[in-house]
C-alpha positions as CSV (number, residue, x, y, z in Angstrom):
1,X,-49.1,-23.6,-22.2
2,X,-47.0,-26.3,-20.2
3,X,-45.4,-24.6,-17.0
4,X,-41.9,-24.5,-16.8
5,X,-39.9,-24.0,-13.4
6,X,-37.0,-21.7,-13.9
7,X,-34.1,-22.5,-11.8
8,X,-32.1,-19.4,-10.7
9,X,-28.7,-19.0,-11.8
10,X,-26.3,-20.1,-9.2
11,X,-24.0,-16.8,-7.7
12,X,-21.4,-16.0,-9.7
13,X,-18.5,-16.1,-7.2
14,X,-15.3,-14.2,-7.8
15,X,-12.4,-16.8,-8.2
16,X,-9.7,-16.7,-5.3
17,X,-12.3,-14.4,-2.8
18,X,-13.6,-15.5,0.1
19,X,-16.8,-17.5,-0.6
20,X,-18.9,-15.2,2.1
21,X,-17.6,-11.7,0.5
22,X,-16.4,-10.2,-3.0
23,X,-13.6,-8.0,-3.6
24,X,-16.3,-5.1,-4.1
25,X,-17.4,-6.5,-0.6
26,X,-13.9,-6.1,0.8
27,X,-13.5,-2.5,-0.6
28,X,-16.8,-1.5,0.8
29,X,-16.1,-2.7,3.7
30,X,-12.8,-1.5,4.2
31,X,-13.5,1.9,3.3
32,X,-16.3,2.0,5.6
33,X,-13.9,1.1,8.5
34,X,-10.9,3.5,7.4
35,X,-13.8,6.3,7.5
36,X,-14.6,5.1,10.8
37,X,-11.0,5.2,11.9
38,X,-10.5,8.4,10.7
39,X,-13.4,10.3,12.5
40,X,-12.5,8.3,16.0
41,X,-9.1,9.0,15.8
42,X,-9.1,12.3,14.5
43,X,-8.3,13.8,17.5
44,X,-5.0,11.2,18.5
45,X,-3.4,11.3,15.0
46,X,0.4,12.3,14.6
47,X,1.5,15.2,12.4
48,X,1.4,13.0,9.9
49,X,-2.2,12.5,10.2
50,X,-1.7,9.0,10.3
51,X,-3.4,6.7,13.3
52,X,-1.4,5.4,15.7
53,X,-1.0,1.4,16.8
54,X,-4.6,-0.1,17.2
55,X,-4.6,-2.0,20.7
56,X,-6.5,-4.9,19.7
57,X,-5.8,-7.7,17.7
58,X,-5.4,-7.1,13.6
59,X,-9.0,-8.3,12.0
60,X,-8.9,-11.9,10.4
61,X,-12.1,-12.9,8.8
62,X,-14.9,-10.0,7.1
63,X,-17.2,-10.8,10.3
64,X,-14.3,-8.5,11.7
65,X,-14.1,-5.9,9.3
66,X,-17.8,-5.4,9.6
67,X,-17.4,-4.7,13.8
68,X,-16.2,-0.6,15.0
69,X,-12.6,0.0,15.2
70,X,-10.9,-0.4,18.0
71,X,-10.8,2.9,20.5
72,X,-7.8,4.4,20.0
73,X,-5.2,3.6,22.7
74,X,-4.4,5.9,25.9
75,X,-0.4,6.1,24.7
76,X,0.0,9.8,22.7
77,X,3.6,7.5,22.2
78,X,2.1,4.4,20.1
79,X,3.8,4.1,16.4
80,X,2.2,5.0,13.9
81,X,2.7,4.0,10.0
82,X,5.0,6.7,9.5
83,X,6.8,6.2,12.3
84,X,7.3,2.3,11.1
85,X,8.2,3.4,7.5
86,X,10.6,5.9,8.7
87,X,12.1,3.1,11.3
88,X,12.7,0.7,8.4
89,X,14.1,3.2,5.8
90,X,16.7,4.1,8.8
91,X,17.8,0.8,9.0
92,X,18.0,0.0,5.5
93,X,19.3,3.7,4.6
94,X,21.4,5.3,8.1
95,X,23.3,7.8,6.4
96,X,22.4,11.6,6.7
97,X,23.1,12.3,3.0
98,X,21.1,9.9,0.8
99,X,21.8,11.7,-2.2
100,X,21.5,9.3,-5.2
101,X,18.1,7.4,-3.5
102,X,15.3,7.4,-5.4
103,X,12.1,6.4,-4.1
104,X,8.5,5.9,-5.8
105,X,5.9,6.8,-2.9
106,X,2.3,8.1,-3.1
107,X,0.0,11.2,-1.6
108,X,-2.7,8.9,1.0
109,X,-6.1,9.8,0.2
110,X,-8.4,10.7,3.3
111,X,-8.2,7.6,5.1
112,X,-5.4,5.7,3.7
113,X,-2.3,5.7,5.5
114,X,-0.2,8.5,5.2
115,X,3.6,9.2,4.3
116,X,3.6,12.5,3.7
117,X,6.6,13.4,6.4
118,X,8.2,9.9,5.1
119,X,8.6,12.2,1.9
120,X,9.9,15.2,3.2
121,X,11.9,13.5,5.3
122,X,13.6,11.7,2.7
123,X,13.9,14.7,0.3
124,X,15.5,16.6,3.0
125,X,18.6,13.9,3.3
126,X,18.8,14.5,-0.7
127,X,16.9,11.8,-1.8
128,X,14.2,12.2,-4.8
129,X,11.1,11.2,-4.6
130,X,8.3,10.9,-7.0
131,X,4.6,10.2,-6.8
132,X,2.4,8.3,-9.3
133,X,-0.2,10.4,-11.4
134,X,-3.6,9.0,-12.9
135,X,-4.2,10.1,-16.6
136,X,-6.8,8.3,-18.0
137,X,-8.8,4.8,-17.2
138,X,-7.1,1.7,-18.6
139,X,-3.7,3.5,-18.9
140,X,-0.6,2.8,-17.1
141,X,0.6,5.3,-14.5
142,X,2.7,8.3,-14.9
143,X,5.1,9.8,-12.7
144,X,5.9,13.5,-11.3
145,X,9.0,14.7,-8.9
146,X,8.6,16.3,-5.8
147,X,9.9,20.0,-5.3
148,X,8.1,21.3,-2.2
149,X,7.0,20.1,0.7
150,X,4.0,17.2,0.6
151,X,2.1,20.0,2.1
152,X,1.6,22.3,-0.8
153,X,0.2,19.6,-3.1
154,X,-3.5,20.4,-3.9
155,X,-5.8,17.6,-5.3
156,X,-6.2,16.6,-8.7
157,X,-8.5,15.2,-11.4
158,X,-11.8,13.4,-10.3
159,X,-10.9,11.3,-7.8
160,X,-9.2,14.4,-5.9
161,X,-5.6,12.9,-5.6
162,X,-2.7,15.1,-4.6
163,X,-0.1,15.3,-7.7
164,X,2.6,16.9,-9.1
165,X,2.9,17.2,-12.7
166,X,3.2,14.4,-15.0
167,X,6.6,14.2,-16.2
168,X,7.8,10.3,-17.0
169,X,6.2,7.4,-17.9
170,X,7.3,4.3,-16.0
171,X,9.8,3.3,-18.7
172,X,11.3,6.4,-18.8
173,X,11.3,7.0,-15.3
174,X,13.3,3.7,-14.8
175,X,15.6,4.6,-17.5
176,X,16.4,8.1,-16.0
177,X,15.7,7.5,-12.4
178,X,16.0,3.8,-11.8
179,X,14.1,3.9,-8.8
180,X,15.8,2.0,-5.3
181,X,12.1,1.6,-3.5
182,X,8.6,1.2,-4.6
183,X,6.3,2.4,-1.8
184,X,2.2,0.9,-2.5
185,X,-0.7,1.7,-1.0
186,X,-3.7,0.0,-0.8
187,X,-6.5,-1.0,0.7
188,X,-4.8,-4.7,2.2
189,X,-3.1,-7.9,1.3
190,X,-3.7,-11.6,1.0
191,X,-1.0,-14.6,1.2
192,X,1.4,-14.4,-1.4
193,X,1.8,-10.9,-2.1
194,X,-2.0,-10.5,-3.3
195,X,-3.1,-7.0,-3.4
196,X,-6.1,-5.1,-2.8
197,X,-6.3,-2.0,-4.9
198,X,-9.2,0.6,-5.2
199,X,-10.2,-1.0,-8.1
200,X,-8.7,0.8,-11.5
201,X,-5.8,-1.4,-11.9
202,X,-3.4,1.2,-12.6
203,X,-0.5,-0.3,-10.5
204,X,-1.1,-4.2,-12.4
205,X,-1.0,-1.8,-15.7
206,X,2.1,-0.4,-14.4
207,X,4.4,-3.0,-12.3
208,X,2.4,-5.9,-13.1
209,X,3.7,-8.9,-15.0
210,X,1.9,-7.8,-17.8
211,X,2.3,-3.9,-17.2
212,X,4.3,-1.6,-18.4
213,X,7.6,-1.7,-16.2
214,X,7.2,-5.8,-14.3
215,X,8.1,-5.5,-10.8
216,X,7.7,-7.5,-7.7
217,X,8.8,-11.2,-8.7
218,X,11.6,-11.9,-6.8
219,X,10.9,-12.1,-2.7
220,X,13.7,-9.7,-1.4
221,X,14.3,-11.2,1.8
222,X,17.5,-12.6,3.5
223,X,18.6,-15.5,5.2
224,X,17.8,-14.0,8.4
225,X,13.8,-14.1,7.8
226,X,13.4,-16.1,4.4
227,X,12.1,-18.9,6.4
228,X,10.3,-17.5,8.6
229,X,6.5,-17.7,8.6
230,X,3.9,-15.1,7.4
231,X,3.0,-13.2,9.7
232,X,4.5,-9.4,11.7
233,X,7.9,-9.2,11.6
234,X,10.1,-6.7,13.8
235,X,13.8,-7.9,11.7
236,X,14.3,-5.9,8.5
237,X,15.3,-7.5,5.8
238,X,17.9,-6.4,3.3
239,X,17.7,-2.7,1.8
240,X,16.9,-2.1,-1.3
241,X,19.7,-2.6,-4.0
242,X,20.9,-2.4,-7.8
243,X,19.0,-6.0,-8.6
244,X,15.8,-3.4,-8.9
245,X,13.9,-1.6,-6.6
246,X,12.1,-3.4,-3.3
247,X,9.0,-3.4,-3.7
248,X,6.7,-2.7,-0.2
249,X,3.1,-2.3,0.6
250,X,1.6,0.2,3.0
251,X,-1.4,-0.3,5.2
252,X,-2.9,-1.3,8.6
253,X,-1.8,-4.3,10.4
254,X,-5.9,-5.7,10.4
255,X,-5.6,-5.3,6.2
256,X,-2.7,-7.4,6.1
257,X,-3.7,-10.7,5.6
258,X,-7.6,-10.5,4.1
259,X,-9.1,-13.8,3.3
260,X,-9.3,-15.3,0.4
261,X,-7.1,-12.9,-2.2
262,X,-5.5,-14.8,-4.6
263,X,-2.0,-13.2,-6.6
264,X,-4.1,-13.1,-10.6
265,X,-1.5,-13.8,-13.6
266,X,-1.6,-9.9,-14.1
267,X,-1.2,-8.7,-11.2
268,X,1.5,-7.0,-9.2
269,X,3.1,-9.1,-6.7
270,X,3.7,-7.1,-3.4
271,X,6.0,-9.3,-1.4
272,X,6.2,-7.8,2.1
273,X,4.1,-4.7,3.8
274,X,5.2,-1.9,6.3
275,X,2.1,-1.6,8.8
276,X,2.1,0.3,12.4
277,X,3.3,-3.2,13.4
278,X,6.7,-2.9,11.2
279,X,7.9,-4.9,8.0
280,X,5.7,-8.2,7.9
281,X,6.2,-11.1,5.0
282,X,3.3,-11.8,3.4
């Protein structure tokens, strides 16, 4: 029987990803360090529960994301996410009464960053706000109204999310509500608006190009800071107006330019992210 050598495959690399990681990698990893966070900085979070400013530089390359988080810094006065989203909703939206506002936010899960007083806050000047609820895998998103305080929302469903009850689809949520702001979590970003989700694709199903509702394909930035380089950005851009709603990622200034992401043909576009650093272009 003749011998034959068999050459191994070569790795199957994930188009648009960093050649030393995976998006799988990235997750992993990123969880692992948000965990991390979260039990070192227990003790120094806000009432929010979110972590304050990290004192050392944001992570740039997946050798960083593998290394500790930083200690937490000495300052019980360093911003926090919630503090930045707040700041940036106050510019865009000063008045007292924002009766009229709707917003599309989210309930964090352990770990991600939180807005739960961003909500209250912004029901309590008469907003509405409502949170996105999974149904099933491979279905869009639906969408539930907030009555109480973020507070008295209990987890749901397997993955343990905090939700009110499904009331709207995203079509008939925009046809009702015709929501101002889109709030998205996640676990980071990439040049161009690429985003990082947990995986399920419910928010490309939902506001991707393909989804139910499209969102996110026109840059909503001024003159002020539309040529301005990627990169953190204390200037706020224009608020959110009747051209549809601004859509605006969430997460830590380290997650907000991961290597290698590419923006897919299906997915949703996020064109600028709040962090503890403020609004950033990405």
């Amino acid at each position: 029987m003749p011998f034959i050598l068999a050459m191994p495959a070569p790795p199957v690399r994930l188009k648009g990803v960093d050649p030393v990681s995976s998006k799988a990698e990235l997750r992993a990893l990123i969880r692992a360090r948000r965990s991390a966070r979260a039990r070192q900085w227990g003790a120094h979070s806000d009432d929010s529960g979110a972590s304050p400013a990290e004192a050392a530089a944001p992570a740039s390359s997946v050798a960083d994301l593998r290394s500790p988080p930083p200690a937490p810094p000495s300052s019980a006065l360093s911003p926090s996410i919630s503090d930045a989203v707040r700041s940036t909703l106050d510019h865009w939206w000063p008045s007292a009464d924002l009766s009229g506002r709707i917003v599309v936010a989210y309930a964090a899960l352990p770990g991600e960053p939180d807005v739960d007083t961003v909500v209250d806050g912004l029901r309590e000047r008469g907003a509405r706000v409502f949170l996105p609820v999974v149904t099933r895998i491979g279905e869009a998103l639906q969408f539930g109204e907030v009555r109480a305080p973020m507070a008295e929302l209990t987890p749901q469903g397997r993955w343990g999310i905090r939700e009110p009850r499904a009331e709207h689809s995203a079509s008939s949520l925009f046809a009702e509500a015709a929501p101002d702001l889109l709030l998205v979590p996640a676990l980071g970003f990439g040049a161009g608006g690429a985003r990082l989700g947990n995986g399920g694709g419910f928010y490309d199903r939902t506001f991707g190009p393909l989804g139910e509702v499209p969102l996110g394909d026109v840059p909503p930035l001024d003159a002020s800071i539309g040529d301005a380089p990627p990169g953190p950005s204390r200037s706020h851009a224009q608020p959110p107006d009747s051209a549809g709603p601004r859509v605006v990622g969430v997460c830590f200034a380290e997650e907000a330019d991961l290597p290698g992401l590419v923006v897919e043909p299906w997915d949703l576009r996020v064109p600028e992210a709040i962090t503890e650093d403020g609004l950033r272009v990405l």
